[in-house]
C-alpha positions as CSV (number, residue, x, y, z in Angstrom):
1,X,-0.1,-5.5,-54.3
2,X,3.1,-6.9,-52.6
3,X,3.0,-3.3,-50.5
4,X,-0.6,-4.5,-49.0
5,X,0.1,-7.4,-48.2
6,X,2.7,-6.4,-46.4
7,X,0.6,-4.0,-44.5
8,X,-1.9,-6.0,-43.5
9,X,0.8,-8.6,-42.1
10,X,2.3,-6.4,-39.9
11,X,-1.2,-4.9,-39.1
12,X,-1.9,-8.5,-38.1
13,X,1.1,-9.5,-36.4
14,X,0.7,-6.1,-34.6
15,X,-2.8,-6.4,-33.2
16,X,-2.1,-10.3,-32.6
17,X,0.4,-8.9,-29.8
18,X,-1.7,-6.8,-28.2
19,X,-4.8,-8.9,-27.9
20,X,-2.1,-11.8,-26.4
21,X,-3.0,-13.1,-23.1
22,X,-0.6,-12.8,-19.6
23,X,-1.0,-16.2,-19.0
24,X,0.0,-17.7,-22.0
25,X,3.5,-16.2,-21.1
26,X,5.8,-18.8,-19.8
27,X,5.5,-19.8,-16.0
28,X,8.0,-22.1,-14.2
29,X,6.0,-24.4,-12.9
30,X,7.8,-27.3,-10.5
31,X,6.6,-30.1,-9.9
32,X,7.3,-31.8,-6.2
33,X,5.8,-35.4,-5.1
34,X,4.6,-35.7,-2.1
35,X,3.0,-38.2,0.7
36,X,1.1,-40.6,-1.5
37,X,2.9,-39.6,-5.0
38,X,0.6,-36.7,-4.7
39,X,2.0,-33.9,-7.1
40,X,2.1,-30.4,-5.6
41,X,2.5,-27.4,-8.1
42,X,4.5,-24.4,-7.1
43,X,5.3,-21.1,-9.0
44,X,7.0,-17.8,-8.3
45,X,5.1,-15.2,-8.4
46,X,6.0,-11.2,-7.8
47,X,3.6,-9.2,-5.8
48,X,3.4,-5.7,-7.2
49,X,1.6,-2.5,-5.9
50,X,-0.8,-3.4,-9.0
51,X,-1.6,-6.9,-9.1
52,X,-3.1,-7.4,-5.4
53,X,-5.0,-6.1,-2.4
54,X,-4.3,-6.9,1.2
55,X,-6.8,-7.9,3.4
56,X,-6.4,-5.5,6.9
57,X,-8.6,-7.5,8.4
58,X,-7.5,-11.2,7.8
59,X,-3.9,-10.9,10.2
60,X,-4.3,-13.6,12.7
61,X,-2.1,-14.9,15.5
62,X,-1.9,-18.1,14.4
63,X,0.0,-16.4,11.3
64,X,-3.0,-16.7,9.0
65,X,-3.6,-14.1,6.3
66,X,-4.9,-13.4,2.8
67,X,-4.8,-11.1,0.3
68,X,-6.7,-11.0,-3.2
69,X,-4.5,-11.6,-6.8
70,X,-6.0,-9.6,-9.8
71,X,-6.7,-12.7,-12.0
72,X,-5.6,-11.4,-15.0
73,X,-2.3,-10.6,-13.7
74,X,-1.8,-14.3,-12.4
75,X,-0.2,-16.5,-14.5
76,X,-2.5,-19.8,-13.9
77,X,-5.7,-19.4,-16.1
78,X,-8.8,-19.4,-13.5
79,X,-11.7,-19.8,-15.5
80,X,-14.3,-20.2,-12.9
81,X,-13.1,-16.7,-10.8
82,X,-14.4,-13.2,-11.4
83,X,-11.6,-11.1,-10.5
84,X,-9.8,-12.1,-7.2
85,X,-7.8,-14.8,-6.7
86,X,-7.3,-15.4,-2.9
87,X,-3.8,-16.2,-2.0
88,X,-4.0,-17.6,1.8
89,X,-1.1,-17.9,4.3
90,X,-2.1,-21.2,6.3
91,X,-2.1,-20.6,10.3
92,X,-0.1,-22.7,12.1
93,X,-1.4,-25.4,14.6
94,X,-3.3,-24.1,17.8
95,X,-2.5,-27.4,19.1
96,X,1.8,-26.4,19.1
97,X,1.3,-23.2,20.0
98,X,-0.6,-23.7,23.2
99,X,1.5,-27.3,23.8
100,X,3.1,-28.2,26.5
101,X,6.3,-28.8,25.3
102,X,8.6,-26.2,25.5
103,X,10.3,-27.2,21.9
104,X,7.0,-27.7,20.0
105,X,5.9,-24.5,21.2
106,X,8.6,-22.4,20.4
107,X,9.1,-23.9,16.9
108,X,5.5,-22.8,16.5
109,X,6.2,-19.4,17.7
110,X,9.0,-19.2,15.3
111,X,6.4,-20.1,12.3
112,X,4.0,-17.3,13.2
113,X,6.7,-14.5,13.4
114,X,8.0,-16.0,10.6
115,X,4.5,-15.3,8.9
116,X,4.1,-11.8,10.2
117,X,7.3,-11.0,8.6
118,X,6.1,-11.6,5.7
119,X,2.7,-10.2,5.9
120,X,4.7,-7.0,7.1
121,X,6.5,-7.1,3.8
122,X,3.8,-7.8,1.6
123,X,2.0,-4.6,3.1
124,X,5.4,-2.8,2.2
125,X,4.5,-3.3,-1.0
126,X,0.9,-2.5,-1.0
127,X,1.9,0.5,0.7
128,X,4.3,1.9,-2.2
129,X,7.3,1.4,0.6
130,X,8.7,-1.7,-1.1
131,X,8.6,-2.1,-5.4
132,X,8.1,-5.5,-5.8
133,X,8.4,-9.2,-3.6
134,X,8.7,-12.7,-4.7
135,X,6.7,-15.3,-3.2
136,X,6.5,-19.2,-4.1
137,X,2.6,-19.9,-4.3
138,X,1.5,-23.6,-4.1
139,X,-1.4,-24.1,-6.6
140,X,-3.0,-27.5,-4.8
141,X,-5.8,-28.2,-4.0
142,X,-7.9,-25.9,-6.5
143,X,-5.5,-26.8,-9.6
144,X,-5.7,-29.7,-12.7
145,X,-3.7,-30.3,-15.4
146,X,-4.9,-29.8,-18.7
147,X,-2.1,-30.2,-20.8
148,X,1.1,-32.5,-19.6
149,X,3.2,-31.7,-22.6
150,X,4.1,-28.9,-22.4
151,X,2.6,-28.8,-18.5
152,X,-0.6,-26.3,-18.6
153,X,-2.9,-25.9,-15.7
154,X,-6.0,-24.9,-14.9
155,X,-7.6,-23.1,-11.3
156,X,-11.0,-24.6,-10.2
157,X,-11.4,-22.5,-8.0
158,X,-10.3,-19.0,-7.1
159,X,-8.1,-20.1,-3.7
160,X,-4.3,-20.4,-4.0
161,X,-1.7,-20.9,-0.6
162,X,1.8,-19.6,0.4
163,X,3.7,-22.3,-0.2
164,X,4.2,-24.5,3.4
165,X,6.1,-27.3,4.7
166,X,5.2,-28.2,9.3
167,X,3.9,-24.8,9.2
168,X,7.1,-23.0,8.0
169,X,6.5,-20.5,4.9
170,X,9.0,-21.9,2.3
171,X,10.3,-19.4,0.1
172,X,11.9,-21.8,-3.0
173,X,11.0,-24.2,-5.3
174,X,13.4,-26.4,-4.4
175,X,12.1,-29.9,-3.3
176,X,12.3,-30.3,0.2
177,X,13.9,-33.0,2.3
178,X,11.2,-34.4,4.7
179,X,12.0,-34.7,8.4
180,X,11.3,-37.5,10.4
181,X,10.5,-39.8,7.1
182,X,7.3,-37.4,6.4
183,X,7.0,-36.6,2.6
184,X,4.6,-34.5,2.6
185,X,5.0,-30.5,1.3
């Protein structure tokens, strides 16, 4: 009797780990306030040649791009999503790239090669060429909290961003100083 038991514990145990969800794996979440006590959510997340498809099409010379997250391999439940999760590069402003100062414009300029460095690499790895990158993903504005101890949340809708601070990609999750007494992310 003690022999069936047994077996049907570890048969349990067994097919309780396969059947466990990805996302109920541990994620670093950090938490940043911003302008307004607003709380942004970032995360690390690895782009593999599995767990995404680019978007030719979507490279812009404002810097903009987006490419498509299998949801089951991202590690914020999305409830409302089929499959794709759309991870978005914001552009950087037309208005500083086509300003007429000289410093504005160039520190623009910088932000979109910046950009298309990254979307370079990121089709490095869609291509095979490069294993595996890290990126920091900012969850806001699509995300909630449903659970604050321990901190769970939830996608409302299937749009994510590289994470951003005056058009610069920010590749941490460290909490950034603001410049010129702007706290915003």
């Amino acid at each position: 009797m003690k022999q069936i038991f047994l077996i049907v514990m570890l048969t349990g145990l067994f097919f309780s780990n396969i059947k466990a969800n990805p996302k109920n794996m541990p994620t670093d979440i950090v938490v940043n306030s911003g302008k307004y006590d607003i709380k942004f959510y970032h995360i690390n997340y690895t782009l593999s040649t599995g767990n995404f498809v680019l978007v030719e099409d979507s490279t812009e010379d404002d810097g903009f791009f987006e490419i498509l997250v299998n949801k089951e391999a991202f590690p914020i439940p999305a409830p409302n999503c089929r499959n794709k999760i759309i991870l978005r590069m914001p552009s950087s402003s037309n208005m500083a790239l086509f300003s007429s100062n000289i410093e504005e414009r160039t520190d623009a300029e910088k932000s979109v090669e910046l950009k298309k460095a990254l979307h370079h690499q990121i089709k490095e790895v869609a291509e095979g060429k490069l294993k595996e990158l890290n990126v920091v993903v900012e969850l806001n504005p699509y995300v909630r909290v449903t659970s604050s101890e321990p901190l769970k949340l939830q996608l409302d809708f299937c749009n994510v961003y590289f994470r951003t601070y005056h058009n610069y990609y920010v590749n941490n999750l460290d909490l950034i100083t603001p410049r010129n007494n702007d706290s915003s992310t």
